[in-house]
N, C-alpha and C positions, 0 to 999 in steps of 0.2 A: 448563516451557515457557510463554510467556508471549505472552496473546491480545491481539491488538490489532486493535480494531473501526475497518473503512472506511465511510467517507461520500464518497460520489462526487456533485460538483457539477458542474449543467448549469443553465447560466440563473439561479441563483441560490435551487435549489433542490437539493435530496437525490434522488438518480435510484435506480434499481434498473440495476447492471451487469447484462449477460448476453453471454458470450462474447467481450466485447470490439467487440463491435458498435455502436459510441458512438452513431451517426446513430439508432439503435432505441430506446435508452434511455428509460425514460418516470418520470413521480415518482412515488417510493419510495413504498411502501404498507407498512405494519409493525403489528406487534400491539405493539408498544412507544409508539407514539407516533399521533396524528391527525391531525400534516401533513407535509406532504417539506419545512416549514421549517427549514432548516439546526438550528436554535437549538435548537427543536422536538426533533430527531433527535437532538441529543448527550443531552438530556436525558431522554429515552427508555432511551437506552443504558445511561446512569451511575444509572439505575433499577432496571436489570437488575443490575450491578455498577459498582464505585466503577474505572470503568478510568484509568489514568493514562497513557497515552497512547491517541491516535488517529491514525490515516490519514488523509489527505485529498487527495482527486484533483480537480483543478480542470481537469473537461475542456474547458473552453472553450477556456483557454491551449492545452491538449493537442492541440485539434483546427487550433490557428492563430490563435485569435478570444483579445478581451481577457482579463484574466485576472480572475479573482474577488477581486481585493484586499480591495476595502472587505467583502464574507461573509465573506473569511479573518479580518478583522482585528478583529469583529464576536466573532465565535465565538473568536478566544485572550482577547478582554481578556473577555468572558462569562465563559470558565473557564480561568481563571488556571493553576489545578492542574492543567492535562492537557498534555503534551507531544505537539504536534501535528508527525506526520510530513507535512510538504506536497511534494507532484507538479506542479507546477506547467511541468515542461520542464525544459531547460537555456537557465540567465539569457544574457544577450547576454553578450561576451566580457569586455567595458567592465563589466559591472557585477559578474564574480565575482569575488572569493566573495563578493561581497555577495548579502545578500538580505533584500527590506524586508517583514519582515513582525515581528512582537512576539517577545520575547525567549522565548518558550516552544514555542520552532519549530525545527526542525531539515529540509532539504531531502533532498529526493527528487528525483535524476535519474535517469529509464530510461534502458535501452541504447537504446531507442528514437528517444530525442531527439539523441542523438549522431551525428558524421558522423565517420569518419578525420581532418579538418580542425582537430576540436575533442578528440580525446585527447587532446591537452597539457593541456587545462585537469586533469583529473586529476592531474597530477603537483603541480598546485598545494597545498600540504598546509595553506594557511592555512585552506582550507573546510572546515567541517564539515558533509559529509554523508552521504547514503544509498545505496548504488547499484542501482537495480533491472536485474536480467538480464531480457530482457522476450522469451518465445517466443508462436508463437499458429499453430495448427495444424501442429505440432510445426516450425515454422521459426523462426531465431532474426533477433530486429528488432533492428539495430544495425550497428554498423561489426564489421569482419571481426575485427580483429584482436584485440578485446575480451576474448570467451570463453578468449581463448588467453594474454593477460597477466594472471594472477592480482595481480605485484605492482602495476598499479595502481587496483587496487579498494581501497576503505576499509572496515575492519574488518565493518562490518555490510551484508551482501546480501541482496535480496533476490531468489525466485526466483518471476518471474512470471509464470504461465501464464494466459492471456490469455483462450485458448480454454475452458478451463476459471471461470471465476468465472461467477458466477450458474448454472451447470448441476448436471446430477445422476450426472456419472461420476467423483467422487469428485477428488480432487489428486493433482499428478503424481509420485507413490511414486518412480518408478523417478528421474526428474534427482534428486528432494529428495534420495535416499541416494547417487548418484553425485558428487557435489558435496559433501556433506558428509563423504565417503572420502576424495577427493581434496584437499582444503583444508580440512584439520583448527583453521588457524587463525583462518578468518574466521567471524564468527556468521552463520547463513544464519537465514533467515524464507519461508517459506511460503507461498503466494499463489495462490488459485483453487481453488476447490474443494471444501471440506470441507463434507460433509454433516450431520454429528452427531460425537456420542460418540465412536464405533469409529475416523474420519478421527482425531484428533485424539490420541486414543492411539496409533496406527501410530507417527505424525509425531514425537511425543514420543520413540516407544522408536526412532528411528531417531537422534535425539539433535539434533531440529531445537529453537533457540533461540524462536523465534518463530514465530509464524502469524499473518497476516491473515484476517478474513475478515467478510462482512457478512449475506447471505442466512440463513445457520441460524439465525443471532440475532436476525434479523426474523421469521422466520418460527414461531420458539420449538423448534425442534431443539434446539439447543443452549440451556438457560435457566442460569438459576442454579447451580441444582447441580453440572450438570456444568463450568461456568465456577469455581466452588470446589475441584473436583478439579486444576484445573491454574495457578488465580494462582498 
């Protein structure tokens, strides 16, 4: 199972998610690194482990406001060798599947940023990207009929609990294994939650591909070690 550390930007810093509460968010504080500068924060991380991908949530775009270009763009040509998953919304209609950002990026769209209006873009298959299922106090954020067309999601999902990141009631066990019964063929990824060790084993034995996650890795729950047991 394979970890992949998030960096969520506000203002052009590295914030501390919690719950999904964007307006709350304050910068990241970590045993890895001594400032919430973007630059800072990867380099922290890849201290800890040589990770080959990362996350990255530009909540500014997210929230409505401009988007963190020039950070994103800052942080791929800095490190070349990391394949950056970017959240930045869903692009204007006009500009997919384009997406300008460095050739070591691959997009991230939540179910969140979609409306009924814009499922067509989906069926577009020249894009390559991600698709986030995005819940938050167990309701689901998105157009209706999403959850319900598996065929047009693209291989890799992820499942995002919302309410869960930055908190201390562990990741959502029961969708992670209902989702992955049900859609044997798509890779799922993991999102919100995980405390240490014991989360991350579950998630493994349940036959999840991936995990995001940021808070145990700051906080040193999870360090090295345990990050060796599952590259």
């Amino acid at each position: 199972m394979k970890i992949i550390p998030v960096l969520d930007l506000m203002h052009g810093q590295a914030v501390h998610a919690r719950h999904g509460r964007r307006e709350h968010y304050r910068p990241l504080q970590s045993l890895l690194c001594r400032s919430a500068e973007p630059q800072a924060v990867v380099g922290g991380l890849l201290g800890l482990q040589p990770f080959d991908t990362i996350y990255v949530a530009d909540l500014d775009a997210l929230m409505g406001k401009s988007r963190q270009s020039a950070v994103l763009s800052r942080l791929m040509r800095t490190f070349p060798g990391i394949r950056f998953w970017v959240d930045q919304g869903l692009p204007d209609s006009r500009e997919w599947p384009f997406f300008e950002v460095e050739d070591n990026a691959v997009m991230v769209v939540g179910s969140e940023s979609f409306s009924e209006q814009s499922l067509p873009l989906l069926t577009d298959r020249r894009a390559s990207f991600i698709l986030s299922l995005d819940f938050r106090d167990g309701e689901w954020l998105g157009p209706d009929q999403l959850p319900k067309r598996p065929e047009l999601w693209p291989e890799t999902v992820i499942l995002m609990n919302l309410t869960q990141v930055g908190g201390t009631d562990g990741p959502d066990f029961v969708r992670a294994k209902r989702f992955k019964a049900r859609y044997p063929h798509h890779r799922f990824v993991a999102a919100g939650g995980v405390r240490g060790e014991g989360d991350l084993e579950r998630l493994a034995a349940m036959g999840m591909d991936a995990v995001l996650m940021a808070s145990a890795l700051h906080s040193g729950a999870v360090d090295a070690r345990v990050l060796g047991r599952f590259g």
